[in-house]
C-alpha positions as CSV (number, residue, x, y, z in Angstrom):
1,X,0.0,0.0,0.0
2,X,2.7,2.7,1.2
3,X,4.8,1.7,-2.4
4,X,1.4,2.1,-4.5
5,X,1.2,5.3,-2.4
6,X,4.9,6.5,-3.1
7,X,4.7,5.6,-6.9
8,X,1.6,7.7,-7.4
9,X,3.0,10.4,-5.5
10,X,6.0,10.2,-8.0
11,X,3.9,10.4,-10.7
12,X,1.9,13.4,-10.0
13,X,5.6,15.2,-9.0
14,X,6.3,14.0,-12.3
15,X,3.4,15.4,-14.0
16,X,3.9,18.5,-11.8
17,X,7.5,19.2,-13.1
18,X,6.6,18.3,-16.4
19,X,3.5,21.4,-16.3
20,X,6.2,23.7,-14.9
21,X,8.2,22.9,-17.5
22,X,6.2,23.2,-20.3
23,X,4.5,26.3,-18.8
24,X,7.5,27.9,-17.9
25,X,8.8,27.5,-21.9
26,X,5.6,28.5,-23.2
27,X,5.6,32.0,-20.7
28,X,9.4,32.3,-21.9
29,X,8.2,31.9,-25.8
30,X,5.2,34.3,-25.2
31,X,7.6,36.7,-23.9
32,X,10.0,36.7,-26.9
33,X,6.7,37.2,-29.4
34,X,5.5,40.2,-27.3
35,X,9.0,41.4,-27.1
36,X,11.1,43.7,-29.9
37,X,14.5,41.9,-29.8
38,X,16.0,44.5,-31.8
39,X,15.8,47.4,-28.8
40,X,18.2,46.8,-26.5
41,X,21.8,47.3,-25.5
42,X,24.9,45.6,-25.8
43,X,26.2,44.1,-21.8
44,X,29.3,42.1,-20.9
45,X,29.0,38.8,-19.9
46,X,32.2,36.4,-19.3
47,X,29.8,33.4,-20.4
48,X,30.5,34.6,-24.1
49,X,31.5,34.1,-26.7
50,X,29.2,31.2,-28.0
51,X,32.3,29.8,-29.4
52,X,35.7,29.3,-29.5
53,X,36.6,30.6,-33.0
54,X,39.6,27.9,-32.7
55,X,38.1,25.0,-33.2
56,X,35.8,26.3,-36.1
57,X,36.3,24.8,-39.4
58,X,34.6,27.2,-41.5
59,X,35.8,30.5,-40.3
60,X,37.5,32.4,-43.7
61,X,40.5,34.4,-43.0
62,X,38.9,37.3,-43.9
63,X,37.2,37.0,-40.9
64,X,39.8,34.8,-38.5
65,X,40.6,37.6,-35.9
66,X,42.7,36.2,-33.4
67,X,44.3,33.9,-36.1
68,X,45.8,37.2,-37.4
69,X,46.7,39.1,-34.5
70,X,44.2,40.3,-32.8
71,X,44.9,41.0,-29.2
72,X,42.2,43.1,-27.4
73,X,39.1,40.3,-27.0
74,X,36.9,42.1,-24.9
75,X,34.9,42.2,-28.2
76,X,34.1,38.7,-27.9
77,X,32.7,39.3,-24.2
78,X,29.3,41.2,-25.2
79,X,25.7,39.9,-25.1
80,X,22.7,41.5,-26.7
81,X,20.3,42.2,-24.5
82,X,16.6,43.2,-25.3
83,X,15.2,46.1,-23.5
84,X,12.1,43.8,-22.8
85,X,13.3,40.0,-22.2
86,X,16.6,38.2,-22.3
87,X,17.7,36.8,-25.5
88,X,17.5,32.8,-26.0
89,X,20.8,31.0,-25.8
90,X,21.2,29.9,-29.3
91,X,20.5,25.8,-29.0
92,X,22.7,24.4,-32.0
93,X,21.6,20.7,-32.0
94,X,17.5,21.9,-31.1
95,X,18.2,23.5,-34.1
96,X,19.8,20.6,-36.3
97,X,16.6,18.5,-34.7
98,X,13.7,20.6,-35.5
99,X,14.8,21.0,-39.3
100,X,15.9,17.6,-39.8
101,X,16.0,16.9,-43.0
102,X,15.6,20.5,-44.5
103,X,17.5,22.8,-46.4
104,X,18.7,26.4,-45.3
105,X,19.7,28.7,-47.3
106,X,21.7,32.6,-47.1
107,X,21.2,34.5,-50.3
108,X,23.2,37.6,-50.4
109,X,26.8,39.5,-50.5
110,X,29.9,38.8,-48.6
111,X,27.6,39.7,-45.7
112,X,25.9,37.0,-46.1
113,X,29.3,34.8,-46.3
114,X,29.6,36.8,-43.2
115,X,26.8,35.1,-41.8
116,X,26.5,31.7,-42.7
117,X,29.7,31.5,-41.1
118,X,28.5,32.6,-38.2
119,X,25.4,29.7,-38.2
120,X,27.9,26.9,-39.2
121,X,30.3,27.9,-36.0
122,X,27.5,27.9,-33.8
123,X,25.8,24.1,-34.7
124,X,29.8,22.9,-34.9
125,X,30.0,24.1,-31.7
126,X,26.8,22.5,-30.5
127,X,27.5,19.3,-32.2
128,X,31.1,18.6,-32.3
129,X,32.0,15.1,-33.3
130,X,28.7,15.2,-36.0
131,X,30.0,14.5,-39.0
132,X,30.0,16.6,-42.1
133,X,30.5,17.5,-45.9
134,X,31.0,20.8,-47.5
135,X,30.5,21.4,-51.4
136,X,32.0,24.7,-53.3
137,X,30.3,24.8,-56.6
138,X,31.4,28.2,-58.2
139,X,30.4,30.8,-56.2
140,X,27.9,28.7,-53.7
141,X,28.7,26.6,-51.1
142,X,27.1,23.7,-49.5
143,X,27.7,22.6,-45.8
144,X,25.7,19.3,-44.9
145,X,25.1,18.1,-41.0
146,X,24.7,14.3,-42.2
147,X,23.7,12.6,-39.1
148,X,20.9,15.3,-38.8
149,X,20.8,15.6,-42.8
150,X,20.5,19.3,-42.5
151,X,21.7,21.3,-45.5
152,X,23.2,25.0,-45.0
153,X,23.9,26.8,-48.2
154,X,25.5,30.1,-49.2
155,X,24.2,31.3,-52.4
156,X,26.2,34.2,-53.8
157,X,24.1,37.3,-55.4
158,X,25.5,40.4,-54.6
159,X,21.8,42.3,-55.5
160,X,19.3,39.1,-56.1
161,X,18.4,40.7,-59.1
162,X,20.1,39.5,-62.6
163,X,23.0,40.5,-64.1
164,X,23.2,39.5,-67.5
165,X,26.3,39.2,-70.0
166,X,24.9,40.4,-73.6
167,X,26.8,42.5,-76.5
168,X,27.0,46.1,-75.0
169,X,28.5,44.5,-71.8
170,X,27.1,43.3,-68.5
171,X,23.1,44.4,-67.8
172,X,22.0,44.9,-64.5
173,X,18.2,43.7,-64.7
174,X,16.3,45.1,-61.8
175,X,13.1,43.5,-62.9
176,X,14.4,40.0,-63.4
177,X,14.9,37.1,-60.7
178,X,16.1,33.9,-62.4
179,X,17.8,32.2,-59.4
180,X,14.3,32.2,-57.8
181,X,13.8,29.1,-59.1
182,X,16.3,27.5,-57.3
183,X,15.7,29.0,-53.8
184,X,12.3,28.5,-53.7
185,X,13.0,24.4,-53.3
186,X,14.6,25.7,-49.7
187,X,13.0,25.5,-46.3
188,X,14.5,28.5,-44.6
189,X,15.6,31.6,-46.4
190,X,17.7,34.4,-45.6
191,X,18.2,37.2,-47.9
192,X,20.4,40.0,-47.6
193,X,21.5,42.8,-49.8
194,X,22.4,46.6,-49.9
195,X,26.1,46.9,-50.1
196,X,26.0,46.8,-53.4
197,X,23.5,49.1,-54.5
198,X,25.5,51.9,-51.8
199,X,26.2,55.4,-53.3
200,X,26.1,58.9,-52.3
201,X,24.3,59.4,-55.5
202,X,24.4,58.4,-59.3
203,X,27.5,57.9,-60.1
204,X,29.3,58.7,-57.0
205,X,30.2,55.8,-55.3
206,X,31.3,56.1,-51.5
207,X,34.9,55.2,-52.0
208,X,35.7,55.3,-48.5
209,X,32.9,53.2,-47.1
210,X,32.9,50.6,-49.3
211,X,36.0,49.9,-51.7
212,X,37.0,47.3,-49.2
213,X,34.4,45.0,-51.3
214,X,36.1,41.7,-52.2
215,X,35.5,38.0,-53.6
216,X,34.8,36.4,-51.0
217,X,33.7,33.4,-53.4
218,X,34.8,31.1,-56.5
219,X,38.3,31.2,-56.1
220,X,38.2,31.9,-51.9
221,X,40.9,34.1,-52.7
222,X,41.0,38.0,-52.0
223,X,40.5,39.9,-54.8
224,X,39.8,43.7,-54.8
225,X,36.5,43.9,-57.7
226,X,35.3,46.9,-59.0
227,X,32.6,49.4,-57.0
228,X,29.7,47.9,-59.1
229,X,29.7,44.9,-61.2
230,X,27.4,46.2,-64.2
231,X,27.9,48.4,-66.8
232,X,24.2,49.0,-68.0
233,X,21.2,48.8,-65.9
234,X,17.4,48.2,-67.6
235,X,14.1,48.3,-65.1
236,X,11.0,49.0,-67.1
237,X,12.3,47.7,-70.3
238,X,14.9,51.2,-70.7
239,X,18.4,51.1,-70.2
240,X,20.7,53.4,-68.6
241,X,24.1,53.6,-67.9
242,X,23.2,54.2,-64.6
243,X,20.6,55.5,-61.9
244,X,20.7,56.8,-58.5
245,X,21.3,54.1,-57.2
246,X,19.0,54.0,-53.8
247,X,16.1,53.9,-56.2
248,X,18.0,51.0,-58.0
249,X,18.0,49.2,-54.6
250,X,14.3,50.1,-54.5
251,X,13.2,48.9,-57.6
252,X,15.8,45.5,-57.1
253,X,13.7,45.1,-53.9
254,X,10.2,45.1,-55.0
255,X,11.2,42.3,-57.9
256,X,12.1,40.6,-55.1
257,X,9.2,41.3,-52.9
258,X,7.2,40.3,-55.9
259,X,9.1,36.8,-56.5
260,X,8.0,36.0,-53.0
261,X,4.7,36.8,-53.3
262,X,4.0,34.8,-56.5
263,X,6.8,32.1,-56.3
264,X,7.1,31.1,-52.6
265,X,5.0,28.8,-50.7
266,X,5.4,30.6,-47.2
267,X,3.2,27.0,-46.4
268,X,6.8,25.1,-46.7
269,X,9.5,27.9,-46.8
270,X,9.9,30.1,-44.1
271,X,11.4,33.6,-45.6
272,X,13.4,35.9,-43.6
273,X,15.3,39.2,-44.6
274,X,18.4,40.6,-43.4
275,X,18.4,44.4,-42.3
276,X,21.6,46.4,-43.6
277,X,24.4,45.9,-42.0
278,X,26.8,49.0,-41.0
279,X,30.2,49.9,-41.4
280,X,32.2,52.0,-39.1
281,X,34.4,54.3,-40.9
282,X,33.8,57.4,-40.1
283,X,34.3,58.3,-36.0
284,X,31.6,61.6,-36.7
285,X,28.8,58.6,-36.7
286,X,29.5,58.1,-33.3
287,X,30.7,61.6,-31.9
288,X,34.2,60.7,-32.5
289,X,35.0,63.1,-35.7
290,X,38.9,62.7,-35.2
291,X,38.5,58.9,-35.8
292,X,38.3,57.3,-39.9
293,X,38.2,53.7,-38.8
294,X,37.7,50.8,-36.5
295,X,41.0,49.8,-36.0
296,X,41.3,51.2,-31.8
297,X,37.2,50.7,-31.4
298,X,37.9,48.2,-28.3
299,X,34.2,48.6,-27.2
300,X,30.4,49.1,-28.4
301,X,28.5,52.5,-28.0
302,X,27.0,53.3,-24.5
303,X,23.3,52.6,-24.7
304,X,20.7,51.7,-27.8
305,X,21.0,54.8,-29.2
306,X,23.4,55.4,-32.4
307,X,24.2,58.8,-32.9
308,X,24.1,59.4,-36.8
309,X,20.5,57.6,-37.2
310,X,19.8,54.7,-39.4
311,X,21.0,54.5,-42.8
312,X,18.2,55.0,-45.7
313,X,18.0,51.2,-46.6
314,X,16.3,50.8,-43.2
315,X,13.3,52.4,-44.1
316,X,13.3,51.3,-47.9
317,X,13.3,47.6,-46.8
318,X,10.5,48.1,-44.4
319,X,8.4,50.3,-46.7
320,X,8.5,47.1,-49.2
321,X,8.2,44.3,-46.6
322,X,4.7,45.6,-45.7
323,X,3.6,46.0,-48.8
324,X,4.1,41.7,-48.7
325,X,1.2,39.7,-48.1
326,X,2.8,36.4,-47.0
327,X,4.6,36.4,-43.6
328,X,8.4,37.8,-43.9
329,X,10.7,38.0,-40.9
330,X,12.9,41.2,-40.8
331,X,15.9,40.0,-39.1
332,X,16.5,44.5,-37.9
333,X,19.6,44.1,-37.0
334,X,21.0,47.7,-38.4
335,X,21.1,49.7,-35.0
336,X,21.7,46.6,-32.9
337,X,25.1,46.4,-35.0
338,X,25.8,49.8,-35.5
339,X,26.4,50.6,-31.9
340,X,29.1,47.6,-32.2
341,X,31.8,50.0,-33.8
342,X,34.3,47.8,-32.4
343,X,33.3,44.3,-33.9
344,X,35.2,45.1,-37.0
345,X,38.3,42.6,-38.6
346,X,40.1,46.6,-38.9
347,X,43.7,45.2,-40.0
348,X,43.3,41.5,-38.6
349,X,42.9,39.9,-41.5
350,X,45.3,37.5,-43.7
351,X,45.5,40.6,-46.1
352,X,45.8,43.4,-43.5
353,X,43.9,45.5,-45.5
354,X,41.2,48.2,-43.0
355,X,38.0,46.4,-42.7
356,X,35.3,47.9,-41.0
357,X,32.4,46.6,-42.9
358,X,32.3,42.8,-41.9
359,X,32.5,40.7,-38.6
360,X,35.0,39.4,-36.5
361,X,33.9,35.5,-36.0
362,X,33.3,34.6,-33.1
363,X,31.2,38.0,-33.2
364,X,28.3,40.2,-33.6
365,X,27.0,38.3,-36.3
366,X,26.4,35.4,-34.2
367,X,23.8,37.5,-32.3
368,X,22.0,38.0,-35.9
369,X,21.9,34.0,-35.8
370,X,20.7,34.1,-31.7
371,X,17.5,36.2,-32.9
372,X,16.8,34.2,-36.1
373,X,16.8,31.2,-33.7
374,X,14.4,32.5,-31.1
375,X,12.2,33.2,-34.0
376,X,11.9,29.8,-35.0
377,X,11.3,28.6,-31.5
């Protein structure tokens, strides 16, 4: 009688724990949904980073910090923390489990490279010893998690539109989206672009933000490319030599927005965009006019507040992700990263060249991934 008492009093403790548990996740999820995850400030925390960029396979050494010399790593010791909730600790193998079986896929720049780094750090670092296999096929490259037969791609397109090669040279086609027939056989997207399409105005490129612009693809080798990679653009069936080149992002991102609307099944493929990410070259963005690079930035901006205001691809991307029916995640992380002046590869790289426009790995962009994990969870 007293065991048949004991075992039932087990099973309701069970039970008990279980509800707790379940409740507990389900008030933490709640939270998160209710919660903007891109207010917030940047806080130290010894627990980070999320990994030791060390024992990372995939890290590029564009990218490979430490490997090259970099000494000050209080960098690495920052969390994000939202103004409203705390941040999920990104769960590498939930993540492998929950999409086993499915493809992921980053469509974008060298920021995207930037990125997909980033992801394939963190699940190494959650799964170790899992075995895997990576592809390079021209400019795309395919990492597969076989025991959870997870595929993570990086597709390369600079501005997701086409460029085509035809006599009078190479046409930039911001009405046309060819590749979308490829990425719309994906489970998870992430697109990205905006570097690309940067200018002060037509035909004035910003030379100092952005001739640090390399390839970071076919050949994996460091080669300085040209500020744009056209030499005729056509939208609306005219062509220019060129156009002012914000509304060229504009009109590149409605085809876009359009593709998704008429060629993905948001049913199957969940679609998420990421926000522009910043570069730091210029100290009178963050009240520091005397400084014209990262390269002594040792530590974020005080507070969630960035001093120069969001660039004007913020608002553009917004503008034409409401105008989309089917569900799109805006992964916002502009003025989360902007106040990170001091996340930058500056002269760390393999090439020592100044980069302030990507990420140190381990690095800000593995607090991108930490958000587009919590909203999948």
């Amino acid at each position: 009688m007293g065991k048949a008492i004991i075992e039932e009093f087990s099973s309701l403790l069970l039970i008990a724990v279980v509800g707790l548990a379940v409740f507990g996740s389900s008030k933490a999820n709640a939270e998160i949904k209710s919660c903007d995850l891109f207010e917030g400030s940047w806080i130290f925390d010894n627990s980070y980073p999320l990994y030791n960029s060390t024992a990372c396979p995939f890290i590029r050494k564009e990218f490979d910090c430490i490997k090259f010399g970099r000494s000050n790593l209080e960098y690495l010791k920052y969390k994000w923390q939202p103004t409203g909730c705390a941040l999920p600790r990104f769960d590498g193998k939930d993540l492998l489990t929950r999409f086993k079986g499915k493809k992921i896929m980053y469509v974008g720049d060298s920021l995207s490279l930037n990125n997909f780094e980033s992801l394939l750090c963190l699940l190494n670092a959650a799964v170790p010893d899992a075995k895997f296999n990576q592809e390079i096929y021209k400019e795309n490259v395919t990492v597969t998690f076989l025991d959870y037969g997870v595929q993570v791609v990086l597709f390369h397109s600079n501005l997701l539109v086409d460029i085509e090669v035809e006599s009078m040279g190479r046409v930039l086609k911001l009405d046309s989206i060819e590749n979308g027939q490829i990425w719309k056989e994906f489970d998870l997207l992430i697109f990205n672009t905006w570097l690309w399409y940067s200018t002060r105005g037509p035909q004035q490129p910003d030379v100092h933000q952005y001739s640090y612009c390399f390839s970071f693809f076919s050949t994996l080798n460091f080669i300085p490319l040209p500020l744009k990679g056209w030499d005729f653009i056509e939208v609306g069936g005219k062509i220019s030599k060129d156009m002012d080149r914000v509304e060229a992002f504009r009109a590149g991102l409605n085809t876009w927005a359009k593709w998704v609307e008429t060629d993905v099944d948001t049913n199957k493929t969940k679609v998420f965009f990421q926000g522009a990410s910043p570069a730091h070259y210029h100290g009178s963005d963050w009240n520091e006019p005397n400084v014209n690079n990262c390269l002594n930035e040792t530590s974020p901006v005080n507070g969630s507040t960035y001093p120069s205001g969001l660039p004007v691809a913020v608002e553009i991307v917004k503008q034409v992700l409401s105008n989309i029916s089917k569900p799109v995640f805006l992964l916002d992380i502009t003025k989360l990263s902007q106040l990170r002046k001091d996340g930058h590869p500056s002269k760390y790289n393999a090439f020592k060249g100044m980069d302030c426009t990507h990420w140190c790995l381990a690095g800000v962009p593995d607090t991108w991934n930490q958000i587009f994990y919590a909203s999948l969870i």
